[in-house]
FISELO-206268 format. One record per residue: residue in one letter; z, x, y of N, C-alpha, C, O in turn. Coordinates in steps of 0.2 Angstrom, whole numbers, plus 5000, padded with zeros to 4 digits. Atoms other than C-alpha are relative to their C-alpha. Layout:
residues N
AZXYZXYZXYZXY ...
END
This chain:
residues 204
X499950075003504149214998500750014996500850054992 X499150025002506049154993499850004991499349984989 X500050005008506349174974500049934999499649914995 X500150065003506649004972499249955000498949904997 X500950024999504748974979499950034992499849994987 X500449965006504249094965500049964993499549944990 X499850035005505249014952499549934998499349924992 X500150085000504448834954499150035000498850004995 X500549985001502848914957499650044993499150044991 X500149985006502848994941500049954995499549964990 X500050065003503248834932499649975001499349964996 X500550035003501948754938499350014998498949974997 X500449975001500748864935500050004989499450004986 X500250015004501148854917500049924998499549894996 X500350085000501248664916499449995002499349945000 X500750015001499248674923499850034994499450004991 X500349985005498948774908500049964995499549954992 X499750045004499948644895499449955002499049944998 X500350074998498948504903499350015000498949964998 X500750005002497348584902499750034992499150014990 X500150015006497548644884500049934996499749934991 X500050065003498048454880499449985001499149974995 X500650014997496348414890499650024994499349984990 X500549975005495448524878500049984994499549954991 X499750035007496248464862499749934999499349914994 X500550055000495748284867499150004999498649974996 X500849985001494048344870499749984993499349934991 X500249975005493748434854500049934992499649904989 X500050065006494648294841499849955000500049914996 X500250064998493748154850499549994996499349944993 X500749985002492148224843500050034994499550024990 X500349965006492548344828500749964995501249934997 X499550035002493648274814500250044991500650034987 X500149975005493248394801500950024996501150055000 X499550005000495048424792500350075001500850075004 X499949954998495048604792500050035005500350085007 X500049954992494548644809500549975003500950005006 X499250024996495848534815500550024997501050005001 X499449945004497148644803499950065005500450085008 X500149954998496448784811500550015010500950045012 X499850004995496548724830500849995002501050035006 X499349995000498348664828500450064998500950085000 X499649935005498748814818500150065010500550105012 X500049954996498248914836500349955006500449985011 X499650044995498948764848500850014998501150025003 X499249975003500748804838500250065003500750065006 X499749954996500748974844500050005008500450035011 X500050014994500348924861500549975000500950005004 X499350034998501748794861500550025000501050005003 X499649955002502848944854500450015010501050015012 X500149994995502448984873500649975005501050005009 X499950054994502948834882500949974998501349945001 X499550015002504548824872500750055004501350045005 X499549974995505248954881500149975007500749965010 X499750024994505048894897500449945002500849945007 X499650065000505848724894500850054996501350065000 X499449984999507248834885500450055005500950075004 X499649954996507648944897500349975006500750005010 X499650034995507948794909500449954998500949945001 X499750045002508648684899500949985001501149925003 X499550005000510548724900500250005009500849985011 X499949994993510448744921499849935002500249895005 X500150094997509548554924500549974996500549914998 X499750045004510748484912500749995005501049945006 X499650014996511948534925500149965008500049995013 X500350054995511848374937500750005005500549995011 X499750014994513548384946500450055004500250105001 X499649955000514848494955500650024997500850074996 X499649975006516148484943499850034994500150084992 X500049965005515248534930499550075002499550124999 X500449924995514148674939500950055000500950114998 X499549964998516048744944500449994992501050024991 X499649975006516648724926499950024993500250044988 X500449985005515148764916499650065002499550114998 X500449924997514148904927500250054996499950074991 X499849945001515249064924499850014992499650064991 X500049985007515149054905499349984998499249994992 X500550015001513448984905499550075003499150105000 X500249954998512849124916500050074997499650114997 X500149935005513649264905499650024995499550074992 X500450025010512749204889499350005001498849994997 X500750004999511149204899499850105002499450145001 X500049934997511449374907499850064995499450114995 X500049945008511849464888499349974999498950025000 X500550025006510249364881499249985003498749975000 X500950025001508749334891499650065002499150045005 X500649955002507849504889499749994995499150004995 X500150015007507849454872499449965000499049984996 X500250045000506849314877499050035003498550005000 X500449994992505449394891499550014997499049994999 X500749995003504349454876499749964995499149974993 X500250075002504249304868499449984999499149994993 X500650024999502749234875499550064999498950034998 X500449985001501749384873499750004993499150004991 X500349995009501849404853499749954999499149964997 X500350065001501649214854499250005000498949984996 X500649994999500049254861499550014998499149974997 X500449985004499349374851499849984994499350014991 X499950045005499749264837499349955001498849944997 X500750054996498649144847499250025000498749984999 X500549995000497349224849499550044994498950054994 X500349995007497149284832499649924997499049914995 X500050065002497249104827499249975002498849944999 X500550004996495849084839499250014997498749974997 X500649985003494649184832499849984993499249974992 X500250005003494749134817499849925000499749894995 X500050095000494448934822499250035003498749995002 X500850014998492749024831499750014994499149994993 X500549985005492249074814499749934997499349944992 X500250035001491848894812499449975003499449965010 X500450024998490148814814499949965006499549955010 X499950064996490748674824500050035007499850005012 X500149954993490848814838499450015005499450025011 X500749974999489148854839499549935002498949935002 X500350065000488648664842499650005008499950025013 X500450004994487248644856500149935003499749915007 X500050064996487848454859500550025006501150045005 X499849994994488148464878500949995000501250055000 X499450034999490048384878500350064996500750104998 X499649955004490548494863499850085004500450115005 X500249924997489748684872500549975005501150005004 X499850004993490448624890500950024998501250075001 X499650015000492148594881500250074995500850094995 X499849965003492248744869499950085004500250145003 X499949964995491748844884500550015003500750065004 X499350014997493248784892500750034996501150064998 X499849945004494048854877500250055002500750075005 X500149934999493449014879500650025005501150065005 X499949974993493649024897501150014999501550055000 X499150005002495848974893500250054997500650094999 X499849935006496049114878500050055005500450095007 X500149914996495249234890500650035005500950085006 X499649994992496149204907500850014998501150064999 X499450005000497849154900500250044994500550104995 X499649975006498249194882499750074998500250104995 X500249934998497049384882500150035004500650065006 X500149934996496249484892500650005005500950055004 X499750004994497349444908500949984996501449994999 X499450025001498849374898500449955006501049975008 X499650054993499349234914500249964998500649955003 X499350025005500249144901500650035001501050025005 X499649975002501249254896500350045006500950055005 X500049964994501349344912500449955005500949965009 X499650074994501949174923500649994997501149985000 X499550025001503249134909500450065001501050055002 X499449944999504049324910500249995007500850015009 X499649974994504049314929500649944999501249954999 X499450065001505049144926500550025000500950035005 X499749985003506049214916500650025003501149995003 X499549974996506849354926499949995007500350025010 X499950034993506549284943500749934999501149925004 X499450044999507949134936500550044999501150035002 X499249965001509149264931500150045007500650065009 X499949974993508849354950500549925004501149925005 X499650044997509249184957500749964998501149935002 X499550025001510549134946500650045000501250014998 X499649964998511449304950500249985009500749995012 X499950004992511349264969500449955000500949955004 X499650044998512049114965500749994998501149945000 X499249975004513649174954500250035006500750025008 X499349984993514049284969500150005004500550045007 X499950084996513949144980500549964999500849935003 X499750045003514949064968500850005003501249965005 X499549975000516349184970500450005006501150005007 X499650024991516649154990500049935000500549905002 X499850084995516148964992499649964994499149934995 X500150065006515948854975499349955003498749945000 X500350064998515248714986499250015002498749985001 X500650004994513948784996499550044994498950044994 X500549985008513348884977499749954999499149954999 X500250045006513148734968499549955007499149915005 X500650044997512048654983499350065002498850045001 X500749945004510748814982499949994994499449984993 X500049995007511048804965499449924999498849934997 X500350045002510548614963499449985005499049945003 X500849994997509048624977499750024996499149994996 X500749975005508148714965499849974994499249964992 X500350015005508548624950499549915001499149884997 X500650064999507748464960499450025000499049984997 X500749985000506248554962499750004995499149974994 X500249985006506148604945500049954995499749964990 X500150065003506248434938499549954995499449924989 X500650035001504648364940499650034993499550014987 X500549935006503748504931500350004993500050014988 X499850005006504948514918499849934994499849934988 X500250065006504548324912499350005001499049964997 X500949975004502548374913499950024997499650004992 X500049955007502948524904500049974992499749984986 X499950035007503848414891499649934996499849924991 X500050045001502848274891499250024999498849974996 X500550005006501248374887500150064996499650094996 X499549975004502248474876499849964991499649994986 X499950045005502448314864499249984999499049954994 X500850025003500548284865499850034995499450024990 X500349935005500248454856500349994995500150004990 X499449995008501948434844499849954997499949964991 X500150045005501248284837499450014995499449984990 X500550015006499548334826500350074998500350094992 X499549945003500548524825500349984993500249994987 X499450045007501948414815499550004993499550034987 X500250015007500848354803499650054997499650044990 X500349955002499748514801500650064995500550114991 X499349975004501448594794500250004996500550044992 X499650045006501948484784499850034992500150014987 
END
């Protein structure tokens, strides 16, 4: 499988999670309104978004570049600033996690968890089953945004010394990918903005 497969495939693997924590959230607020539990739930939806914030920033500065002028006069110097800086970034999504799933636990300590009306069990199951898979035991969050991660800095090395014999034929590898990567980034972001808006006011 081509790195650029990998790459896109990791992305969207974390936008189904994004879309199915939104899924969840709607669930639970449709039904509970209690003010506390909803403090609490944001409180551990916030670390998770923590998450998702890396992967929009980690593309952010490469899709922005849409033509070949600026690919041929913005790459080189955007590429070195990513080369020094994104190990820094890989472990990110795990602390977030743990944060997450602190937050977690303490949102099961309330009673509203424990409810035997079908809709809320079916739906706090669904909980569950997301903490365990992605943000715990297996960490598949955190594990899909690291491969992102360093699978873009692989491909964005291939395409810097690509760069260095044939400009033109870089920046069309270069921009095949970032079409790809498009779609999924305005999912990403646009259930992103579902979660930042009761987070915001839980802040406040």
């Amino acid at each position: 499988m081509g790195v650029e497969l990998k790459i896109v495939r990791e992305l969207a693997t974390v936008c189904v999670t994004a879309s199915e924590l939104v899924a969840i959230e709607n669930l639970l607020k449709g039904e509970l309104t209690k003010p506390t539990f909803i403090q609490q739930f944001d409180k551990m939806a916030n670390s998770i978004k923590e998450c998702y914030g890396v992967s929009t920033a980690s593309l952010q500065t490469w899709l922005a570049m849409t033509t070949e002028t600026e690919f041929c006069e913005k790459f080189d110097a955007a590429y070195a600033h990513h080369k020094a800086t994104y190990l820094s970034i890989t472990n990110r999504p795990r602390v977030a996690s743990e944060r997450a799933y602190l937050d977690y636990m303490l949102l099961r300590e309330f009673k509203e968890t424990q409810t035997a009306y079908p809709l809320l069990k079916l739906t706090f199951a669904r909980l569950d089953e997301f903490i365990d898979k992605w943000i715990t035991n297996d960490a598949w969050l955190a594990m899909s945004i690291e491969n992102l991660v360093k699978m873009l800095y692989r491909f964005l090395t291939e395409v810097s010394e690509l760069k260095q014999k044939d400009p033109s034929d870089a920046f069309t590898l270069y921009q095949t990918l970032m079409v790809s990567l498009r779609p999924y980034c305005t999912l990403l972001e646009s259930n992103w903005k579902v979660l930042e808006e009761p987070i915001a006011e839980a802040t406040v």
